[in-house]
mmCIF file of the N, C-alpha and C atoms, coordinates in Angstrom:
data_MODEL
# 
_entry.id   MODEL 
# 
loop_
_atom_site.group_PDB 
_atom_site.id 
_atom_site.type_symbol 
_atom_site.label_atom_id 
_atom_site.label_alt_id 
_atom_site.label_comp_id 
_atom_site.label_asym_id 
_atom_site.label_entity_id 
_atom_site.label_seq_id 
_atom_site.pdbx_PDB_ins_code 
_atom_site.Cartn_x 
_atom_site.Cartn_y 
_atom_site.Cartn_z 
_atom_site.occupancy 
_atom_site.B_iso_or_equiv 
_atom_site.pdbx_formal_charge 
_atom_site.auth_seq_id 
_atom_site.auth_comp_id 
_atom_site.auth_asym_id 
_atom_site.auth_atom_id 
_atom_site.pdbx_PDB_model_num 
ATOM 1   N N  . UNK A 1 1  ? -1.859  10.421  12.685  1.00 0.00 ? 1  UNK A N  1 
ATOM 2   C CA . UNK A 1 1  ? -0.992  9.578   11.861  1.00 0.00 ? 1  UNK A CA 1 
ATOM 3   C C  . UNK A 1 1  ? 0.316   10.333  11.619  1.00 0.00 ? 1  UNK A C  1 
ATOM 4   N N  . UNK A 1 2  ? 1.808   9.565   12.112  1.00 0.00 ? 2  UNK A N  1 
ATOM 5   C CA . UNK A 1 2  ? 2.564   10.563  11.939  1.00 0.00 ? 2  UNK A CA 1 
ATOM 6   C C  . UNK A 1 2  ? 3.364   9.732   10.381  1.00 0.00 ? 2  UNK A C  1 
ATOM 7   N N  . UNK A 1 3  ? 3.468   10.482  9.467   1.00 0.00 ? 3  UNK A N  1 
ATOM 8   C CA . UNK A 1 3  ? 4.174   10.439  7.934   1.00 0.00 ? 3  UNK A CA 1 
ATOM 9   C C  . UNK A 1 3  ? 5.676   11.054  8.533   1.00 0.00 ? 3  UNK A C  1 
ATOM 10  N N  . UNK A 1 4  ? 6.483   10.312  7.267   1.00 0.00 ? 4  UNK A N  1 
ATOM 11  C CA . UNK A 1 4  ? 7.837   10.593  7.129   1.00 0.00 ? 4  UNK A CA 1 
ATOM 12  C C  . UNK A 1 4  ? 7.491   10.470  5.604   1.00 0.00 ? 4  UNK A C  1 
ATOM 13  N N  . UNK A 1 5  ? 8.961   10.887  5.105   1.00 0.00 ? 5  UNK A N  1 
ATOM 14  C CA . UNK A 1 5  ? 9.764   10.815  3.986   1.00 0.00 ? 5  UNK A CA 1 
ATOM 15  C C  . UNK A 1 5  ? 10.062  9.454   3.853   1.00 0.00 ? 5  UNK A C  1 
ATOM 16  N N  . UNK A 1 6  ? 9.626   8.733   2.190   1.00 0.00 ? 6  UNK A N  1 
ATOM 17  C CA . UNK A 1 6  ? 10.057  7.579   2.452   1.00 0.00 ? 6  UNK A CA 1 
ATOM 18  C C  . UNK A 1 6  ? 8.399   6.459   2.021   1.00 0.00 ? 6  UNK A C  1 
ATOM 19  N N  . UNK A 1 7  ? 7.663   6.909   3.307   1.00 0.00 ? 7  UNK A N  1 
ATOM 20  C CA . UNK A 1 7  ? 6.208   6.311   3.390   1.00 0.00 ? 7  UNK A CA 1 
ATOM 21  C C  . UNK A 1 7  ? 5.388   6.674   1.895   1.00 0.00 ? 7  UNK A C  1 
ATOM 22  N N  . UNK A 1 8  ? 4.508   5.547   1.860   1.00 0.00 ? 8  UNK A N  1 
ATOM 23  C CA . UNK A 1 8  ? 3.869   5.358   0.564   1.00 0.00 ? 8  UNK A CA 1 
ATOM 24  C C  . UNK A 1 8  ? 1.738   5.438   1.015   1.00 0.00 ? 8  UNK A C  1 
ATOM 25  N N  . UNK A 1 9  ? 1.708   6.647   0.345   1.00 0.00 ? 9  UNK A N  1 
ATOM 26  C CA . UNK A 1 9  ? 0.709   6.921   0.689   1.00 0.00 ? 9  UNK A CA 1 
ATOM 27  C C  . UNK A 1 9  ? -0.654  6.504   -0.430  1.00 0.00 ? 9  UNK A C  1 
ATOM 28  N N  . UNK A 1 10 ? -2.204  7.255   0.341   1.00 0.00 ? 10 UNK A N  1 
ATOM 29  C CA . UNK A 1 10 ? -2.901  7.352   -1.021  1.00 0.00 ? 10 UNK A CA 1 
ATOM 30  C C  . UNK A 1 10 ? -3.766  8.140   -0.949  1.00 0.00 ? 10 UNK A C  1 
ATOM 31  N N  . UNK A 1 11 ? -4.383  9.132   -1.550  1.00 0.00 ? 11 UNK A N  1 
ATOM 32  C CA . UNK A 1 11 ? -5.366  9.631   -1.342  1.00 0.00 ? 11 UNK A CA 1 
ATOM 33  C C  . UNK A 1 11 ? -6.467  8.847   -0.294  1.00 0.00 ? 11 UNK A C  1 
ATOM 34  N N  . UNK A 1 12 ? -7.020  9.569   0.931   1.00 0.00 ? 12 UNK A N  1 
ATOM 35  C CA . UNK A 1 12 ? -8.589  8.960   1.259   1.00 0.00 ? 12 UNK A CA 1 
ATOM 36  C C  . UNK A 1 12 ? -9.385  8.513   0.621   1.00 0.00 ? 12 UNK A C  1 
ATOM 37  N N  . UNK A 1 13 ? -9.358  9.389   -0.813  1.00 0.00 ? 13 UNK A N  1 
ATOM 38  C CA . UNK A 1 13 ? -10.958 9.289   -1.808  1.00 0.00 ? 13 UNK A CA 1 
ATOM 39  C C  . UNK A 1 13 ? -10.274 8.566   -2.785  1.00 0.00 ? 13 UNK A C  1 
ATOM 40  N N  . UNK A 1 14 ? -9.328  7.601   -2.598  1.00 0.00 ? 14 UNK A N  1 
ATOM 41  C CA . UNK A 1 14 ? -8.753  6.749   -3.551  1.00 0.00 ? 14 UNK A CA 1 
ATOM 42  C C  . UNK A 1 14 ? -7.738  7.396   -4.609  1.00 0.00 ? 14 UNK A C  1 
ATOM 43  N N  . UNK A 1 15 ? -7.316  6.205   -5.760  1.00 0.00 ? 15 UNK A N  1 
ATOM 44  C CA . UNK A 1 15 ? -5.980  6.871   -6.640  1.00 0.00 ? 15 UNK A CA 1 
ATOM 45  C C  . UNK A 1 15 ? -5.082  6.268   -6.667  1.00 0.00 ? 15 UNK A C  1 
ATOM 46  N N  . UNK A 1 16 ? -4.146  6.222   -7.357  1.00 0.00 ? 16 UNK A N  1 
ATOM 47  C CA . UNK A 1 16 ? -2.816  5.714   -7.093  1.00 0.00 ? 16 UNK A CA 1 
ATOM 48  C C  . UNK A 1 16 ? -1.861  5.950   -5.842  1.00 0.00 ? 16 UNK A C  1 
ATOM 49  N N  . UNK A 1 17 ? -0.281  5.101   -5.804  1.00 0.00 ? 17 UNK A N  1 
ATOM 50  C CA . UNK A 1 17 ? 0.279   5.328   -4.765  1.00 0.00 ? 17 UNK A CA 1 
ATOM 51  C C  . UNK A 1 17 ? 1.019   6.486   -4.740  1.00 0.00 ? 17 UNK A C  1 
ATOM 52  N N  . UNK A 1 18 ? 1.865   7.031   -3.681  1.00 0.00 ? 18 UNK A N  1 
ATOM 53  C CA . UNK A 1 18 ? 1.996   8.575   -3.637  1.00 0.00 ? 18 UNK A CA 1 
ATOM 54  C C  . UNK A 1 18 ? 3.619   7.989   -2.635  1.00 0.00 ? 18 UNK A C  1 
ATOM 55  N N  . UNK A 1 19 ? 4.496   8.632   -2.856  1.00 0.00 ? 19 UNK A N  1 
ATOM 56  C CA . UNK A 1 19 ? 5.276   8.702   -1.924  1.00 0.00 ? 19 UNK A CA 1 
ATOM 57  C C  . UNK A 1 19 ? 5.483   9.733   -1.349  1.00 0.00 ? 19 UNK A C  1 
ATOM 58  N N  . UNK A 1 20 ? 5.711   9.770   -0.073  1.00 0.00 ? 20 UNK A N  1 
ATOM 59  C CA . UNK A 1 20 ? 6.528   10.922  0.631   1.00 0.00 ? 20 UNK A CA 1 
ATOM 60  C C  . UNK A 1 20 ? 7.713   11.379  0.566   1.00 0.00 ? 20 UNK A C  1 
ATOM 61  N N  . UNK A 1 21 ? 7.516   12.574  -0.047  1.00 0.00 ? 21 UNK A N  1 
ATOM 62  C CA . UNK A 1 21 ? 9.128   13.385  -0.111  1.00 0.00 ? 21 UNK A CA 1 
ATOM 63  C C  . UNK A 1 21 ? 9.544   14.353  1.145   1.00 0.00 ? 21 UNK A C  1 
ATOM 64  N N  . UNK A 1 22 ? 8.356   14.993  1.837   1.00 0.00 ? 22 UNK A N  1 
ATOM 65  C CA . UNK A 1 22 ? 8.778   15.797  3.161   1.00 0.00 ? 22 UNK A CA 1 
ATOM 66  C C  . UNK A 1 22 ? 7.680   16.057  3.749   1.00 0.00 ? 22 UNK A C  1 
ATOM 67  N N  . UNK A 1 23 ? 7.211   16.073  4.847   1.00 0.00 ? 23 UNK A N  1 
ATOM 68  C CA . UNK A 1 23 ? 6.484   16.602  5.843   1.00 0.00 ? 23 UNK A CA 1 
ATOM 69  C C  . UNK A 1 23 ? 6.462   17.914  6.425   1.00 0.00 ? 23 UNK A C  1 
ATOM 70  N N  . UNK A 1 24 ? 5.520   18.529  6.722   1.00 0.00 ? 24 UNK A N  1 
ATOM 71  C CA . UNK A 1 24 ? 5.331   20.008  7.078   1.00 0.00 ? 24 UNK A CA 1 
ATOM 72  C C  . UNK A 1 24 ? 4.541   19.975  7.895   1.00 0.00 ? 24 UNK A C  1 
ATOM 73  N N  . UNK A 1 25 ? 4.122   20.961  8.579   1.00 0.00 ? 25 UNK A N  1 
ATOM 74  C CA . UNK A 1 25 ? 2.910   20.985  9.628   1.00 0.00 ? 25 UNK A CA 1 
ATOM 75  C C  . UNK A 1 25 ? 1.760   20.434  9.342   1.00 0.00 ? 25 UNK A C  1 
ATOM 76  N N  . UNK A 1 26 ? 1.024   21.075  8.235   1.00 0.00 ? 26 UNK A N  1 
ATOM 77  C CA . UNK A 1 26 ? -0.225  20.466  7.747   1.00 0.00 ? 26 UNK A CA 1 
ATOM 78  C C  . UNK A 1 26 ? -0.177  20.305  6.576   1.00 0.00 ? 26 UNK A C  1 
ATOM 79  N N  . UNK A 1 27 ? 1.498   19.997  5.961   1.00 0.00 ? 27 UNK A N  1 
ATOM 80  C CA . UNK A 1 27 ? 0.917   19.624  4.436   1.00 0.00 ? 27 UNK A CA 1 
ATOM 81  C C  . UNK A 1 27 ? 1.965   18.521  3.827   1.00 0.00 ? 27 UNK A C  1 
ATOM 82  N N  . UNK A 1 28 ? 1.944   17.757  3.201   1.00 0.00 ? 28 UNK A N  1 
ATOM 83  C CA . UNK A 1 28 ? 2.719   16.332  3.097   1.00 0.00 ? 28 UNK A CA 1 
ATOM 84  C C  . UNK A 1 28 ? 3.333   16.611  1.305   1.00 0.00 ? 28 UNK A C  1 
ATOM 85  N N  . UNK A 1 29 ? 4.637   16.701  1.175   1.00 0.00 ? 29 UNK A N  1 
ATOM 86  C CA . UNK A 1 29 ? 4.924   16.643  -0.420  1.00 0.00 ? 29 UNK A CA 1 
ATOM 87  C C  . UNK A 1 29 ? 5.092   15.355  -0.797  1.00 0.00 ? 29 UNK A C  1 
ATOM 88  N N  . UNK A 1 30 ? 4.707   14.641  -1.834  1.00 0.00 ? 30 UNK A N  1 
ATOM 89  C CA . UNK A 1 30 ? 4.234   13.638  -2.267  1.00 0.00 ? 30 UNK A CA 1 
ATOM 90  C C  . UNK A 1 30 ? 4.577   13.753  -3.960  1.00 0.00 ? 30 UNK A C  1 
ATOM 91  N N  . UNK A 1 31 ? 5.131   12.608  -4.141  1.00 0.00 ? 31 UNK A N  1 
ATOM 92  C CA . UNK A 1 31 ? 6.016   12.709  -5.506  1.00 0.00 ? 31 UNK A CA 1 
ATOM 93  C C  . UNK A 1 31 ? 5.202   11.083  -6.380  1.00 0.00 ? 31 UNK A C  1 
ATOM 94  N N  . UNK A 1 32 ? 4.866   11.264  -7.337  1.00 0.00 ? 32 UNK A N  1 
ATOM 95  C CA . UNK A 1 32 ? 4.696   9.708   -8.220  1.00 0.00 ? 32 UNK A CA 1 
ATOM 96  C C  . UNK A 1 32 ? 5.057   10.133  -9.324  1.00 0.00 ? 32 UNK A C  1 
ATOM 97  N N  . UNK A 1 33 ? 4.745   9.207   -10.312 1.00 0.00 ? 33 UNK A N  1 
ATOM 98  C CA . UNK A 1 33 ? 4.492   8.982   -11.748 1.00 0.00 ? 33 UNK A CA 1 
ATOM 99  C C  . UNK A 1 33 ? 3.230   9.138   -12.449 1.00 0.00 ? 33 UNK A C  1 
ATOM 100 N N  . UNK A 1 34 ? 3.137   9.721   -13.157 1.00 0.00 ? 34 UNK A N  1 
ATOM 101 C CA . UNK A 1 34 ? 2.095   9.908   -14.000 1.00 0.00 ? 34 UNK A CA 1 
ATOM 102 C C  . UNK A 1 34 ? 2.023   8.668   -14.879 1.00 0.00 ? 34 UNK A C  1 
ATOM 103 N N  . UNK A 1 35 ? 1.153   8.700   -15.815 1.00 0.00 ? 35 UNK A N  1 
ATOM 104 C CA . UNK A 1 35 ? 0.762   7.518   -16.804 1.00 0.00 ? 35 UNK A CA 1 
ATOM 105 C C  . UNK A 1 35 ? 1.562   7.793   -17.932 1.00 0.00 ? 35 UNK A C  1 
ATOM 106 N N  . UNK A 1 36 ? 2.318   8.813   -18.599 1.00 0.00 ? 36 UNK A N  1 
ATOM 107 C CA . UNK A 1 36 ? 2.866   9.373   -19.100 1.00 0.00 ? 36 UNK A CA 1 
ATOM 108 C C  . UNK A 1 36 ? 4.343   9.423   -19.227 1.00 0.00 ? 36 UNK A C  1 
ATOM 109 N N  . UNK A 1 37 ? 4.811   8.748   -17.666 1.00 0.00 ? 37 UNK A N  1 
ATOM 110 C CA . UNK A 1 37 ? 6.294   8.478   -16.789 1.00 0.00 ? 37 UNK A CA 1 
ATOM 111 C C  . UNK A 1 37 ? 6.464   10.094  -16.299 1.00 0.00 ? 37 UNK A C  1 
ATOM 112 N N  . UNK A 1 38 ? 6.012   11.197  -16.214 1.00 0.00 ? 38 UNK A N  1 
ATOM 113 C CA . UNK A 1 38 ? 6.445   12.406  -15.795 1.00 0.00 ? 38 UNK A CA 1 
ATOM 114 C C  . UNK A 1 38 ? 6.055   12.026  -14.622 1.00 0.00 ? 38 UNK A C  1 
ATOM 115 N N  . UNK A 1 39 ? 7.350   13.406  -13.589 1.00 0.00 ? 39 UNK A N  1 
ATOM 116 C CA . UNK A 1 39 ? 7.369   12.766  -12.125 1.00 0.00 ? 39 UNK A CA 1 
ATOM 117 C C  . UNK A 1 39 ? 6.853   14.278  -11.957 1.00 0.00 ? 39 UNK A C  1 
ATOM 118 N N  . UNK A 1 40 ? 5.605   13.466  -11.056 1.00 0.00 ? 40 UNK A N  1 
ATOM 119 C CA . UNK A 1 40 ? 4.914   14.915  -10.160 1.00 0.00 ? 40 UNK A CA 1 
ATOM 120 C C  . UNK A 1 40 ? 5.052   15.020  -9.175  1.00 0.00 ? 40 UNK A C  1 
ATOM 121 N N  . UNK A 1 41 ? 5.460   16.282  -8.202  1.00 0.00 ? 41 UNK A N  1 
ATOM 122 C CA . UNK A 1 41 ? 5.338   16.511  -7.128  1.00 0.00 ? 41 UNK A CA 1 
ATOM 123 C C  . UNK A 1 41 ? 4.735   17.755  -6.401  1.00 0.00 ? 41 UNK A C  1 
ATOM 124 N N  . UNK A 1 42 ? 3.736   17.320  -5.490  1.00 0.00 ? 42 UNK A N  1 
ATOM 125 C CA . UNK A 1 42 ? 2.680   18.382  -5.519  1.00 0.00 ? 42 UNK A CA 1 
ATOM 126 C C  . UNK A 1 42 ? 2.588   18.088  -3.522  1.00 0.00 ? 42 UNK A C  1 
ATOM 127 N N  . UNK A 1 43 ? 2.382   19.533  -2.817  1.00 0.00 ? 43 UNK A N  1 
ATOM 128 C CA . UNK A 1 43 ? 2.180   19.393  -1.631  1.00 0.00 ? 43 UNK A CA 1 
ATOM 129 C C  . UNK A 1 43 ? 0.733   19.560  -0.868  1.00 0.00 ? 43 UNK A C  1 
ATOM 130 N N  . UNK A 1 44 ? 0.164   18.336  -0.112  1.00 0.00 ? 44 UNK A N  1 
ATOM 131 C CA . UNK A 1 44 ? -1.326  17.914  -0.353  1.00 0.00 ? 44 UNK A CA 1 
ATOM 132 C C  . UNK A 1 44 ? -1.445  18.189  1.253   1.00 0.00 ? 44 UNK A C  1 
ATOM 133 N N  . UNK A 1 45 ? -2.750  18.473  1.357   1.00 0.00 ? 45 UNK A N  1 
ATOM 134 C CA . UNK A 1 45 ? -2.931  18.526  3.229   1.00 0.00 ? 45 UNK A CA 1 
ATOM 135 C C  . UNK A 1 45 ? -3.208  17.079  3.827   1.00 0.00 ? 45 UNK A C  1 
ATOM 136 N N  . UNK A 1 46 ? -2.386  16.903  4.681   1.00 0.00 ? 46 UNK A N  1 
ATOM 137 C CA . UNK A 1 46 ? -2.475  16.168  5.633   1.00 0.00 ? 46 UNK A CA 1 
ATOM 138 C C  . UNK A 1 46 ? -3.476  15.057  6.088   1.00 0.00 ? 46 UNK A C  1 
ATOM 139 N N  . UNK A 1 47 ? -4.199  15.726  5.951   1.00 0.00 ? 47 UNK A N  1 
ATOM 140 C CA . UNK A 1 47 ? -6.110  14.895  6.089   1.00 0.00 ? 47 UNK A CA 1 
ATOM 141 C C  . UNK A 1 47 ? -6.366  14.421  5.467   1.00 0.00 ? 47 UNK A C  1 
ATOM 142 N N  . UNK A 1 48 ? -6.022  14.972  3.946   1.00 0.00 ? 48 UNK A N  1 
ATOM 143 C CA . UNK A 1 48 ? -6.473  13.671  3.242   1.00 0.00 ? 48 UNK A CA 1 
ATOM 144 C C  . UNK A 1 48 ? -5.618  12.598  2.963   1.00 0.00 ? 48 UNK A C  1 
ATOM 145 N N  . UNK A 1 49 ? -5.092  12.330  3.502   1.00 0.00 ? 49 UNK A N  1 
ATOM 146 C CA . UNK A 1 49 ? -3.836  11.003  2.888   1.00 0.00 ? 49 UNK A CA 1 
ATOM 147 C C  . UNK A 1 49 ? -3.679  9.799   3.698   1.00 0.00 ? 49 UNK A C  1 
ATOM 148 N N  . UNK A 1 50 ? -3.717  8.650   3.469   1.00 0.00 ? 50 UNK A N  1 
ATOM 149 C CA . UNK A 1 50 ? -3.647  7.211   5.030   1.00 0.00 ? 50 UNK A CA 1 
ATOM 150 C C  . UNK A 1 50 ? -2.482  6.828   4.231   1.00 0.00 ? 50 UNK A C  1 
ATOM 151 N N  . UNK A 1 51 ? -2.229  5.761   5.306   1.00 0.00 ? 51 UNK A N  1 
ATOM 152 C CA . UNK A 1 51 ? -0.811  5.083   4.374   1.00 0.00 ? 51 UNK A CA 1 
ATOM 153 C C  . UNK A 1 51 ? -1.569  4.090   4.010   1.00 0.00 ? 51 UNK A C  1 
ATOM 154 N N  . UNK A 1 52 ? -0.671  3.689   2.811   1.00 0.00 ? 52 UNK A N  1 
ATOM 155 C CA . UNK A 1 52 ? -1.102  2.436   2.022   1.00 0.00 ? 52 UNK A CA 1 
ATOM 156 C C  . UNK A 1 52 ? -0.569  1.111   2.395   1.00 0.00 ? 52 UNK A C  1 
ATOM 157 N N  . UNK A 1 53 ? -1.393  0.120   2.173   1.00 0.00 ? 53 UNK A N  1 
ATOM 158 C CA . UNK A 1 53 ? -0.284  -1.422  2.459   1.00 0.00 ? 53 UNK A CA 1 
ATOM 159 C C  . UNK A 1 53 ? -0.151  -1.735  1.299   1.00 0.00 ? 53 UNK A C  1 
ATOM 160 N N  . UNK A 1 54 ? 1.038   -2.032  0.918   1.00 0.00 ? 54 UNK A N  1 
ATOM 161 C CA . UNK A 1 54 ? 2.195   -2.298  -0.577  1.00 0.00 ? 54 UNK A CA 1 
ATOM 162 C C  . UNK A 1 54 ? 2.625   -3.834  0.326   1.00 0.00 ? 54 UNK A C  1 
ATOM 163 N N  . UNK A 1 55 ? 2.303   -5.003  -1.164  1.00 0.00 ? 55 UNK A N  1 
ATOM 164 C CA . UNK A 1 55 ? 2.567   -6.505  -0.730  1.00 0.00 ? 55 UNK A CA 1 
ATOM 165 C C  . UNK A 1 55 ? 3.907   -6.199  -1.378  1.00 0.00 ? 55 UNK A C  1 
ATOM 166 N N  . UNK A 1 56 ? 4.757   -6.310  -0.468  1.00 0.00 ? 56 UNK A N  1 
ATOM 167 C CA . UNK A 1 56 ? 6.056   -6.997  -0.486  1.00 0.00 ? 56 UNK A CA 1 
ATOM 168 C C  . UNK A 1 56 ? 6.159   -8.164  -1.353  1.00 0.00 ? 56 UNK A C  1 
ATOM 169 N N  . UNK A 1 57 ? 7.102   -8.607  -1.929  1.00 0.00 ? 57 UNK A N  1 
ATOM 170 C CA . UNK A 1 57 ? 7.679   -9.881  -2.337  1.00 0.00 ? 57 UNK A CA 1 
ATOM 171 C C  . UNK A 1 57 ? 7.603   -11.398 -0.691  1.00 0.00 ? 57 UNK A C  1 
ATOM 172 N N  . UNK A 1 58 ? 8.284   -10.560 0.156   1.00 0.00 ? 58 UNK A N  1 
ATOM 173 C CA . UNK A 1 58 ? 7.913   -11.708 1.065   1.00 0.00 ? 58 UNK A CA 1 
ATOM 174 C C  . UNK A 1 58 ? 6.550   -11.774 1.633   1.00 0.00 ? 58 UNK A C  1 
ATOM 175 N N  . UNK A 1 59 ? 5.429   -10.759 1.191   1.00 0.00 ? 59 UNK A N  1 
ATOM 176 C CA . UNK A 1 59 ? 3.765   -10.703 1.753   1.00 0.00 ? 59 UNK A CA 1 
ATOM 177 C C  . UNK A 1 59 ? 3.350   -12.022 0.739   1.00 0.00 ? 59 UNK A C  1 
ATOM 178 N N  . UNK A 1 60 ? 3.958   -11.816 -0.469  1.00 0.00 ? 60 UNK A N  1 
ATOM 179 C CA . UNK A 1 60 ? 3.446   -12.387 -1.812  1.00 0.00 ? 60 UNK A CA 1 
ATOM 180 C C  . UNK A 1 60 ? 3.985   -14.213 -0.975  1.00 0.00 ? 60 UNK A C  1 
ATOM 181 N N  . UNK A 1 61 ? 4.688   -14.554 -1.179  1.00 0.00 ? 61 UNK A N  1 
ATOM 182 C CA . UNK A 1 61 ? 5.225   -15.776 -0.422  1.00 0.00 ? 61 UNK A CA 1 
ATOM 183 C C  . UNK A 1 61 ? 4.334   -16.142 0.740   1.00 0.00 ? 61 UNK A C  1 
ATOM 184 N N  . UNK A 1 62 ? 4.369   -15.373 1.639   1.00 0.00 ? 62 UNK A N  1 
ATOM 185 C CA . UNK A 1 62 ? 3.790   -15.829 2.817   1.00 0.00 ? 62 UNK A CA 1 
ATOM 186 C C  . UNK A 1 62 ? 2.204   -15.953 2.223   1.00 0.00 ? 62 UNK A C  1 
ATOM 187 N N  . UNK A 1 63 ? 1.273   -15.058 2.007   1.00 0.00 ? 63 UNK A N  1 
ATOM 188 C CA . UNK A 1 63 ? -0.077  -15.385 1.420   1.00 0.00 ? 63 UNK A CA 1 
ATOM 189 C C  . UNK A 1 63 ? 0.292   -16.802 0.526   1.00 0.00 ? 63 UNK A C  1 
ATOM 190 N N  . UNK A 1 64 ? 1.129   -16.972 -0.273  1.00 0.00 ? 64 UNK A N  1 
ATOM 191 C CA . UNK A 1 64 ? 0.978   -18.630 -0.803  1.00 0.00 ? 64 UNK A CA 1 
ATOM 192 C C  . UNK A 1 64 ? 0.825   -19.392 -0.113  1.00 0.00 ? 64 UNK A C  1 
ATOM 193 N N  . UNK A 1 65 ? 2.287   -19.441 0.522   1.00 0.00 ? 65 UNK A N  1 
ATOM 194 C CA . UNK A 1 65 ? 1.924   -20.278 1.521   1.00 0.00 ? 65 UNK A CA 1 
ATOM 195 C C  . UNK A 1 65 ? 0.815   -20.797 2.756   1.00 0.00 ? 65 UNK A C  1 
ATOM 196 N N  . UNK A 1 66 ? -0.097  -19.652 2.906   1.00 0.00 ? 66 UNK A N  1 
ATOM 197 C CA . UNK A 1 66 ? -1.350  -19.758 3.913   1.00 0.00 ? 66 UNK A CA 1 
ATOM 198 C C  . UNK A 1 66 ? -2.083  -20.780 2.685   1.00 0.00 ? 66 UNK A C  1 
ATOM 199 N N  . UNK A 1 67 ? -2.338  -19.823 1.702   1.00 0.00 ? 67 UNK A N  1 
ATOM 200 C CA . UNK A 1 67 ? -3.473  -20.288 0.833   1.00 0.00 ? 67 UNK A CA 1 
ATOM 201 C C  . UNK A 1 67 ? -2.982  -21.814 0.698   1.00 0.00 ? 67 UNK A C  1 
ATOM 202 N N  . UNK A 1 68 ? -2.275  -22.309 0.576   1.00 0.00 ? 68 UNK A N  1 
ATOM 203 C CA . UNK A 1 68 ? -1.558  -23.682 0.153   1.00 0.00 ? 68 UNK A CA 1 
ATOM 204 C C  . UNK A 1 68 ? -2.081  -24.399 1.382   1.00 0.00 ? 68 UNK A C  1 
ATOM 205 N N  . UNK A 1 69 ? -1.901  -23.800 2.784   1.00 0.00 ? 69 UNK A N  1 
ATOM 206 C CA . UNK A 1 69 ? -1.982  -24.606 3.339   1.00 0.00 ? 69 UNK A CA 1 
ATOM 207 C C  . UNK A 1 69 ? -3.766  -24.779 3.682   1.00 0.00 ? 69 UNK A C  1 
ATOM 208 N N  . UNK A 1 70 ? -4.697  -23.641 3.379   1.00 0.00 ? 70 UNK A N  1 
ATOM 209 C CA . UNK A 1 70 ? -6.182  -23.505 3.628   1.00 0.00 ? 70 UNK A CA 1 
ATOM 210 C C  . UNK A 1 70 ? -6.657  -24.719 2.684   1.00 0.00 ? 70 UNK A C  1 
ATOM 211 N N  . UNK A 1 71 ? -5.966  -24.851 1.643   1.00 0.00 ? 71 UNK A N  1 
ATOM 212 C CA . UNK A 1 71 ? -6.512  -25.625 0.226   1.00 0.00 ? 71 UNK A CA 1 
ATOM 213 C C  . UNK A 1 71 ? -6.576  -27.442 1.193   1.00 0.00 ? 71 UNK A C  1 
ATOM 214 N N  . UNK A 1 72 ? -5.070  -26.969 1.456   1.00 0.00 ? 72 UNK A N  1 
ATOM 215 C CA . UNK A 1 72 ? -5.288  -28.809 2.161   1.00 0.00 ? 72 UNK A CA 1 
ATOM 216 C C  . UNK A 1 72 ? -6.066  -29.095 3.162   1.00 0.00 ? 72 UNK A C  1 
ATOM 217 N N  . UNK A 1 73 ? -6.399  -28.126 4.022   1.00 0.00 ? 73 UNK A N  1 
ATOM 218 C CA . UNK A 1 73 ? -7.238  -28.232 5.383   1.00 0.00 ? 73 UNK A CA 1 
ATOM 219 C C  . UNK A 1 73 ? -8.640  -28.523 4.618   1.00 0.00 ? 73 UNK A C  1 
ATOM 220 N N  . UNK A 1 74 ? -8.943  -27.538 3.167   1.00 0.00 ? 74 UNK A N  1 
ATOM 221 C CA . UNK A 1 74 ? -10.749 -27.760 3.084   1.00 0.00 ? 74 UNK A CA 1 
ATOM 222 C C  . UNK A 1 74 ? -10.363 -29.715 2.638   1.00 0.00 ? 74 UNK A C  1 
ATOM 223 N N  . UNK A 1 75 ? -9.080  -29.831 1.945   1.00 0.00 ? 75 UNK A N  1 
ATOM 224 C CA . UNK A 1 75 ? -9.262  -30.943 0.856   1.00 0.00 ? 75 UNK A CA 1 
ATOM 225 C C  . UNK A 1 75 ? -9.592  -32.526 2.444   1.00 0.00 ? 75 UNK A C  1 
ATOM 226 N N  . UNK A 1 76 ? -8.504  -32.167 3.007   1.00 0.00 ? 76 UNK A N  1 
ATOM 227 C CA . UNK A 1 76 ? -8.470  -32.759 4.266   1.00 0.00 ? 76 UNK A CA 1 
ATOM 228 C C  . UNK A 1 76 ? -9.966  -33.175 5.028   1.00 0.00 ? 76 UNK A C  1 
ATOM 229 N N  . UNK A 1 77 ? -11.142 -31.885 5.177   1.00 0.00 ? 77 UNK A N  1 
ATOM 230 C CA . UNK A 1 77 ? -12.315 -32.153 5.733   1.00 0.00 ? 77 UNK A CA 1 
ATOM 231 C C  . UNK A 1 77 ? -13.345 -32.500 4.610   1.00 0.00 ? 77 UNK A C  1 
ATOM 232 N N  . UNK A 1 78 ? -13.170 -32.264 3.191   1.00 0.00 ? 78 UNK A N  1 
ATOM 233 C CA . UNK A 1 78 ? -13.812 -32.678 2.215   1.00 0.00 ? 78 UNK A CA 1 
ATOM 234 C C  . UNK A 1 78 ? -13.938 -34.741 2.599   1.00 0.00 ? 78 UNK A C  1 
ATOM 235 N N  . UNK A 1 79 ? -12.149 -34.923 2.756   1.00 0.00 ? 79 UNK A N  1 
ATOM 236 C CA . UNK A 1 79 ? -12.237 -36.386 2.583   1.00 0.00 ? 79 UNK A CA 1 
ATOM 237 C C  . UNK A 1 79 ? -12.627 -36.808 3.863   1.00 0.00 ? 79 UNK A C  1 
ATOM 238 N N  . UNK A 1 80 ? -12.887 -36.005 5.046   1.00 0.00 ? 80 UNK A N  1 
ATOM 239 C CA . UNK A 1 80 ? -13.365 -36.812 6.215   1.00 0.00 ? 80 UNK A CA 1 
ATOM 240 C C  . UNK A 1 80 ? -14.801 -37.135 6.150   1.00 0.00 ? 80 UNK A C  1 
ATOM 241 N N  . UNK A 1 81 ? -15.116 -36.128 5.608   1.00 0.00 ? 81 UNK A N  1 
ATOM 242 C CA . UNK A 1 81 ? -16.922 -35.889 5.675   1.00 0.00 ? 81 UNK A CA 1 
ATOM 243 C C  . UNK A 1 81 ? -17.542 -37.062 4.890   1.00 0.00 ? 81 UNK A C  1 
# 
């Protein structure tokens, strides 16, 4: 998995999201927020980290729109049946 600066990560063994601040050979610096608002930044190995999928504003739209359209397809075979 190649990480940049930028990418939004998460722990393997779960947790909150993590961003990438720099890449190193085998170790990834990774900056968030605490619960507290203090900004941590701590440099984590490599292995443990996947990237995360973060819904966009246009993910959020498009999933409506599917779901909108699944609703009419069941309502559609409800009234054929």
């Amino acid at each position: 998995m190649e990480l940049k600066a930028g990418d939004v990560v998460v722990l393997k063994s779960g947790g909150q999201l993590l961003t990438v601040a720099d890449v190193g050979d085998e170790t990834v610096d990774c900056i968030w927020i605490g619960e507290e608002g203090t900004l941590f930044r701590e440099a984590l190995p490599a292995v443990t980290l996947e990237l995360a999928h973060v819904e966009t504003e246009d993910d959020e739209e498009e999933n409506e729109e599917n779901g909108d359209e699944e609703d009419e397809d069941e309502e559609k075979s409800r009234a054929v049946a």
